[in-house]
Residue, then its C-alpha position, 0 to 999 in steps of 0.5 A: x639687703x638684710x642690712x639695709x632693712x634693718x638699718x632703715x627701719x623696715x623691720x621692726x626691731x631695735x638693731x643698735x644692739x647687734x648693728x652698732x653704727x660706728x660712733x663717728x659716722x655721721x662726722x666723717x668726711x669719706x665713706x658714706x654715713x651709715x658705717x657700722x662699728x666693727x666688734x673684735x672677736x675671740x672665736x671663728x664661730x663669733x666671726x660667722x655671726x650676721x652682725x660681723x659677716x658683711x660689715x666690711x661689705x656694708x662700709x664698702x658701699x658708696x652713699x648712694x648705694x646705702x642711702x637708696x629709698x626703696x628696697x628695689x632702688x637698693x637692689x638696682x644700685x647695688x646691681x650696678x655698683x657690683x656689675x661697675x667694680x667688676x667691670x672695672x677688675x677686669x681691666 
């Protein structure tokens, strides 16, 4: 969730610098369009920084999960996209 308002602008704070979109996001034809770039590094401790925790999880998301209006209309799609996948592993 954290992701998403600092993607979308609700906090206002410039993000570009520790969430970098990923340069060919808006081109892609898979995915959704708000992927964020993956930094490479050296240390663990870089690795457990916010900005490199969830960007697998975040480019893992469907469009309409990331592109929700609301921060609620976010929850609940990503509510249902969890309780879908989970659903679809047990099987």
């Amino acid at each position: 969730m954290e992701v998403y308002k600092y993607l979308h602008g609700i906090y206002r704070v410039d993000s570009s610098d520790f969430l970098p979109l990923h340069e060919s996001a808006s081109l892609t034809t898979r995915g959704q369009t708000l992927k964020l770039a993956k930094r490479s590094s050296r240390t663990q401790l870089r690795q457990n920084f916010f900005c490199n925790r969830f960007v697998n999880l975040w480019n893992n998301l469907p469009e309409e999960v990331v592109m929700a209006q609301t921060v609620n209309c976010f929850k609940g799609r990503l509510d249902k996209y969890n309780a879908d996948k989970r659903f679809s592993m047990e099987w």
